[in-house]
N, C-alpha and C positions, 0 to 999 in steps of 0.2 A: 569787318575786314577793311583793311584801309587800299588805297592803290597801289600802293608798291608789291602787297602779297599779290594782290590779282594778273596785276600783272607781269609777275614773275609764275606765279600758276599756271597759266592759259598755255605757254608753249610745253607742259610737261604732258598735259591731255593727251594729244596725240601717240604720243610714245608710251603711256597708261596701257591706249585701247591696243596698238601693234602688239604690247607685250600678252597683253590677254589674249589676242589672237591666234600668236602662236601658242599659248599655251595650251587653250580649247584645240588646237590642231594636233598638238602629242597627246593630250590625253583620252583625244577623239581614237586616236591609234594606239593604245596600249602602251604609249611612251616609247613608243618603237620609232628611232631615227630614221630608217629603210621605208616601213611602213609611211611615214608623216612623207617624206622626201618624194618619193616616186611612188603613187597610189596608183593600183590596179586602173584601165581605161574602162570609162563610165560604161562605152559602150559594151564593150566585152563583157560587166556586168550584167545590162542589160537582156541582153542576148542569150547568157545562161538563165536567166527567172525564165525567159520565154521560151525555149528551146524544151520539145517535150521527147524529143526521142525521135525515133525512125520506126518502134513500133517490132522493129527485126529482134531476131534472137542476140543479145550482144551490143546493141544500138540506143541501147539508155543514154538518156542525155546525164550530164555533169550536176544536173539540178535532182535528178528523182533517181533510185535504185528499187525495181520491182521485188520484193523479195519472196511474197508466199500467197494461195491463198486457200482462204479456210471453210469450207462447207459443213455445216450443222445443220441438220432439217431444214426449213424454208429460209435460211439466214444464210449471205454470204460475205464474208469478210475479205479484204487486198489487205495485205500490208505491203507499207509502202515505209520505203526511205527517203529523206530529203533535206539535202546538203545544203546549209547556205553559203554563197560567197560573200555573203556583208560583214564588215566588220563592226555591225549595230547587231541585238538581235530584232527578229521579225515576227510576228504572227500570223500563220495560218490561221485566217477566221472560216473560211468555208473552201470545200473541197469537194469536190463529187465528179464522177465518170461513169464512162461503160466498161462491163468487161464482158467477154462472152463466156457462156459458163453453160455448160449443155448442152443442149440446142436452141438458145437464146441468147438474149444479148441484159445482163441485169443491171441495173444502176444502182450505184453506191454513192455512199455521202460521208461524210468525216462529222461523226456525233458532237464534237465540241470543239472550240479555238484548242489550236497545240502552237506553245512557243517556242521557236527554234533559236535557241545560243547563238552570239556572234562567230562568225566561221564555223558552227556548228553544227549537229545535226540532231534530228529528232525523227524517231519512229509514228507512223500513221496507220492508223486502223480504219480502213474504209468499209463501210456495212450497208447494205441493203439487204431485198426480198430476193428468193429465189426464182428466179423466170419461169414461167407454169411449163413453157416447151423442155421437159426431159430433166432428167438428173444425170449426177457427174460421180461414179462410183467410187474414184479417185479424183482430187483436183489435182494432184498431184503429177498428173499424167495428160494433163490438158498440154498442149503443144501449142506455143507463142498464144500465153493467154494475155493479148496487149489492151491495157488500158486505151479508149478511146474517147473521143469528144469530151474533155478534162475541162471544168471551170475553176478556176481559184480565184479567192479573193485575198490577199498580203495585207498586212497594217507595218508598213515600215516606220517608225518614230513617228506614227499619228498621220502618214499619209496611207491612204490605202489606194491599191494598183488591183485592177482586176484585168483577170488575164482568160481567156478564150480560147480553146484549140477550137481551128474550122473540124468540121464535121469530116470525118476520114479522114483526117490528117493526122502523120504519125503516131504515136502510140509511145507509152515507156511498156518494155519490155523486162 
């Protein structure tokens, strides 16, 4: 390359790397103008991953929907819902809670990573042992059976966030 290409080259670089910038920035968005333009506030995402509920009948947070749960002999199942607001998807690698179920209080775990779609959602099956204190004849009829003391651990694009409810605090419902 002689000098006149070089430098006639060098001032195009910069304007290369802007164009590729915005371009990762719509296709980061689904190609969506609105989406790329005016992105949801980081915080207010944040706040939903961490937000577990209130625990009350009605008072699920925006991130988790309590939806059943399931007694077979000494095995007890939660299923659970769980919306993402990313517009990446994310993985659920580890999940586990309490729930009371009897006259005990049982701990459940999520058997395997579940990937949740961008802005999507994905069902969870949470499973443990049945707690020796009492059986539940109906689960059906258990009243505000709220998840508590909840750990998760996220893998968002290769970072992972591990997330902690304190001990009596809130609940998804």
């Amino acid at each position: 390359m002689d000098e006149k290409t070089i430098i006639s080259a060098v001032p195009i670089i910069p304007v290369v790397l802007l164009i590729g910038c915005i371009l990762a920035a719509f296709a980061t968005n689904g190609w969506d103008v609105q989406a790329t333009l005016f992105a949801e506030d980081p915080a207010k995402t944040a706040k939903s991953l961490t937000e577990f509920g209130s625990g009350a009948p009605g008072g699920e947070s925006e991130f988790f929907k309590f939806n059943d749960v399931d007694i077979s002999g000494d095995r007890v199942t939660v299923k659970l819902e769980i919306q993402s607001p990313l517009n990446i998807p994310m993985t659920v690698k580890e999940l586990s809670a309490e729930i009371p179920v009897g006259g005990g209080v049982g701990m459940v775990s999520l058997p395997e990573p579940v990937i949740i779609p961008a802005n999507g959602s994905a069902s969870l099956n949470l499973e443990g042992a049945m707690p020796d204190a009492g059986t539940v004849s109906d689960p059906h009829a258990m009243v505000n059976p709220a998840v508590r003391n909840m750990n998760m651990v996220l893998d968002i694009s290769g970072i992972e966030l591990s997330i902690k409810q304190p001990e009596g605090v809130g609940g998804v419902s």
